[in-house]
C-alpha positions in Angstrom: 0.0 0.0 0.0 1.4 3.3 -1.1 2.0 5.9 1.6 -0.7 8.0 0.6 -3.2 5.6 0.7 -2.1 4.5 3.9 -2.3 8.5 5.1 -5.9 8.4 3.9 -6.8 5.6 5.9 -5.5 6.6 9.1 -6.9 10.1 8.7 -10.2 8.6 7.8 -10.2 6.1 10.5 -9.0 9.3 13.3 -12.2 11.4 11.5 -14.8 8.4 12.6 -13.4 8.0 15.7 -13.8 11.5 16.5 -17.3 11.7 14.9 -18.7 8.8 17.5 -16.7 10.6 20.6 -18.0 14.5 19.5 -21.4 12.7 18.4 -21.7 11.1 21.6 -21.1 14.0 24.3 -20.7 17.2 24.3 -18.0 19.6 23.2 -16.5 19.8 26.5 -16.5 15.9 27.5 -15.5 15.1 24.3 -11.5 14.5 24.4 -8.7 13.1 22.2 -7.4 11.1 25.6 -10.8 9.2 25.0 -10.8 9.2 21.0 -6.9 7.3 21.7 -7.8 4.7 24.0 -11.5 3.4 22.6 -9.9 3.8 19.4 -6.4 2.2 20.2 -5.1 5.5 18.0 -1.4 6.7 18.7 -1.8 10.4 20.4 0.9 11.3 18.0 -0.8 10.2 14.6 -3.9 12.8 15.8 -1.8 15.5 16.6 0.1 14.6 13.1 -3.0 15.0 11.3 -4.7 17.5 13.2 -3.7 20.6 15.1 -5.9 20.6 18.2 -9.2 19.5 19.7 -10.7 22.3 17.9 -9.8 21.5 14.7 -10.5 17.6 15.3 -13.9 18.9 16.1 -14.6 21.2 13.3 -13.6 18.7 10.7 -16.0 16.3 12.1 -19.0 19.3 11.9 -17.8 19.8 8.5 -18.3 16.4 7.5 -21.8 16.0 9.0 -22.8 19.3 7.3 -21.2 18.2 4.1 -22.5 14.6 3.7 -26.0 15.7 5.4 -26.4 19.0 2.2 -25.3 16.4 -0.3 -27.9 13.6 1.2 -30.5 16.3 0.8 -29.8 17.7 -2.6 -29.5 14.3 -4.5 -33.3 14.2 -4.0 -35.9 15.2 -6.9 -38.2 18.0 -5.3 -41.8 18.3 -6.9 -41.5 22.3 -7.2 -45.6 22.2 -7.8 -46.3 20.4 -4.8 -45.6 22.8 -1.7 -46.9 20.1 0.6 -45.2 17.0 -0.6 -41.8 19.2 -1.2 -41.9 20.0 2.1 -42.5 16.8 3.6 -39.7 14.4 1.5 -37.2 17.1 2.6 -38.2 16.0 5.9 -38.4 12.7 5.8 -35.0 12.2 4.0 -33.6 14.4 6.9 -35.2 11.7 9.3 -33.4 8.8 6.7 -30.2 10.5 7.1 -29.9 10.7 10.9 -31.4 7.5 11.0 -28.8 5.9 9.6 -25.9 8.4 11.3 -27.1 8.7 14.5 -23.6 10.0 15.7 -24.2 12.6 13.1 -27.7 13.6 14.4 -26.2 14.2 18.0 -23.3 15.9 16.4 -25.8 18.2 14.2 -28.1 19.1 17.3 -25.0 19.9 19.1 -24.1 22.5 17.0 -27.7 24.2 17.5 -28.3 23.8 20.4 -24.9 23.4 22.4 -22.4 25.2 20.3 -19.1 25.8 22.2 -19.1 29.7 22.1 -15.3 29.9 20.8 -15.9 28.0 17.7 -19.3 30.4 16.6 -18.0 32.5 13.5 -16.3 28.9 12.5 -20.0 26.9 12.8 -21.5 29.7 11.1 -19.0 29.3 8.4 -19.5 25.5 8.1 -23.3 25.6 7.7 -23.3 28.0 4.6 -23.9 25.4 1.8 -26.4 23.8 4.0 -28.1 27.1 4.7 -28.2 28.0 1.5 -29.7 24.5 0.2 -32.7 25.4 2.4 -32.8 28.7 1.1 -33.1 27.8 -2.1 -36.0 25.0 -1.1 -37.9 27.6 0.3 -37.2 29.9 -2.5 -38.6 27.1 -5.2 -41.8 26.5 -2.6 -42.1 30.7 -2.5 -42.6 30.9 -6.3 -45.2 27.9 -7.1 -47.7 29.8 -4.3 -49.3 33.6 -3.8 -47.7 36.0 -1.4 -50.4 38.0 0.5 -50.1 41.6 0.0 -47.4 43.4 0.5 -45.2 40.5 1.4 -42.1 39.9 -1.1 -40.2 37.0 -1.5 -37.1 38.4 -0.6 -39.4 39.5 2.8 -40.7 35.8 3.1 -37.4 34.8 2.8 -36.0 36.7 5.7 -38.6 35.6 8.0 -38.0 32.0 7.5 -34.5 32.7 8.9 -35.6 34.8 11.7 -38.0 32.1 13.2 -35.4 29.4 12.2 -33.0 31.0 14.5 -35.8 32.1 17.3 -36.8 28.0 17.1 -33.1 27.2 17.6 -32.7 29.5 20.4 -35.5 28.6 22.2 -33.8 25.0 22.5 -30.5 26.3 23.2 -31.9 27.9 25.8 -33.5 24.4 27.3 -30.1 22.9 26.6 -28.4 25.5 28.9 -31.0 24.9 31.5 -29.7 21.0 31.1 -32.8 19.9 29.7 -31.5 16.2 28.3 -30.2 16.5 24.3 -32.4 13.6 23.3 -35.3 15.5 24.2 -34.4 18.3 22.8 -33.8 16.8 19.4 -37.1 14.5 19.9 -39.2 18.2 20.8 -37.6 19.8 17.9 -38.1 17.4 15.2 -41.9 16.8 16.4 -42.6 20.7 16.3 -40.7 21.9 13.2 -43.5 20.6 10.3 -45.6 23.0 12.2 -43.2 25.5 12.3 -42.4 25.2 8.6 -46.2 25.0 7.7 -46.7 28.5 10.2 -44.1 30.0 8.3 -45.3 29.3 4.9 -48.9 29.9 5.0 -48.3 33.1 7.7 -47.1 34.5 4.1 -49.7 33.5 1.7 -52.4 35.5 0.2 -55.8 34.1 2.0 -58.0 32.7 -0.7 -61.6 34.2 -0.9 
C-alpha cells in the first residue's frame, strides 16, 4: 500500500473516531485522551494529522454538514407540490440521521450546544447547508401567492428569523440542562408546524 493511501486511511479512521466521541457528548466531554484509548489511535498520529481538539472537532461538523447538504440535494423535489416538497425534505432528513445517529447528535449539538469559541467557524460550516434550504424555500415561494405586501425576498428573511428564534429557544432548554435527546425529539416533532406557520403566515388568504 502506497504511503498516501495508507495516510488516507489513518486520517479517515481518526475522523470516525472522532465523529462517535464529538457525536456522543458534548463539546467539552468530548477528548482526544478518550478518541486514543476506545480507538487504540497513537496520540501522535492525531496531533500529526490534526492541530488541536478544535480542529479535530470542526472537521468532524464539516463532514456532518457536508455529507447531510449532499444527502438532501441528490433528491428530486416536486416544485408544484408545496406540501409533498416540504415533507420528502423531511423525511430524507429523518433517513439520514437515521442511519448516522452519531451525526444527528453531532448536528443538534451544533444548534443547540455550540461551544461559544468555535461560533463564526460553525456559522461558516453551515453556509452550503443554509443555502440548500434557502433555495427550497425559494422554489416553494414561487409555485404559491404571497399575501399583499409581502415579497419574497421579505418571506425569505422571516423564514431565517423564526429558524434562529426556534433554535434559540432549545438552546436555551439545553443550557437549562434539559436532556439533548429530548431536545432533538421536541424539535423534530414541532418543526412541520413550524415550517407550515411559516409558509402559509405569508400567503395571500383565498376568498
Amino acid at each position: 500500500m502506497k504511503q498516501e493511501e495508507r495516510s488516507k486511511r489513518t486520517y479517515q479512521r481518526i475522523l470516525t473516531a472522532a465523529i462517535a466521541e464529538f457525536g456522543g457528548k458534548s463539546y467539552e466531554s468530548a477528548s482526544i485522551n478518550n478518541i486514543c484509548s476506545v480507538n487504540h489511535i497513537p496520540k501522535g498520529l492525531i496531533y500529526y494529522n490534526f492541530e488541536n481538539k478544535d480542529q479535530l472537532y470542526l472537521r468532524c461538523v464539516q463532514a456532518c454538514f457536508d455529507e447531510l447538504t449532499a444527502y438532501l440535494q441528490s433528491a428530486s423535489y416536486p416544485p408544484d407540490d408545496t406540501a409533498g416538497s416540504l415533507r420528502l425534505l423531511l423525511a430524507r432528513r429523518q433517513t439520514f440521521f437515521t442511519d448516522q445517529p452519531s451525526y444527528k447528535r453531532l448536528f443538534f449539538q451544533t444548534l443547540f450546544q455550540p461551544p461559544l469559541h468555535l461560533a463564526n467557524e460553525l456559522r461558516t460550516l453551515r453556509r452550503a447547508f443554509d443555502g440548500f434550504h434557502a433555495a427550497r424555500y425559494q422554489a416553494v415561494l414561487d409555485h404559491i401567492e404571497l399575501r399583499d405586501g409581502i415579497s419574497a425576498q421579505a418571506a425569505k428573511e422571516y423564514f431565517f428569523i423564526f429558524q434562529e428564534m426556534f433554535n434559540g429557544y432549545y438552546q436555551t432548554q439545553a443550557v437549562g440542562g434539559t436532556d439533548l435527546s429530548l431536545l432533538i425529539e421536541n424539535h423534530e416533532s414541532k418543526l412541520p408546524a413550524l415550517i407550515d406557520l411559516m409558509l402559509y403566515g405569508v400567503a395571500k388568504e383565498k376568498d
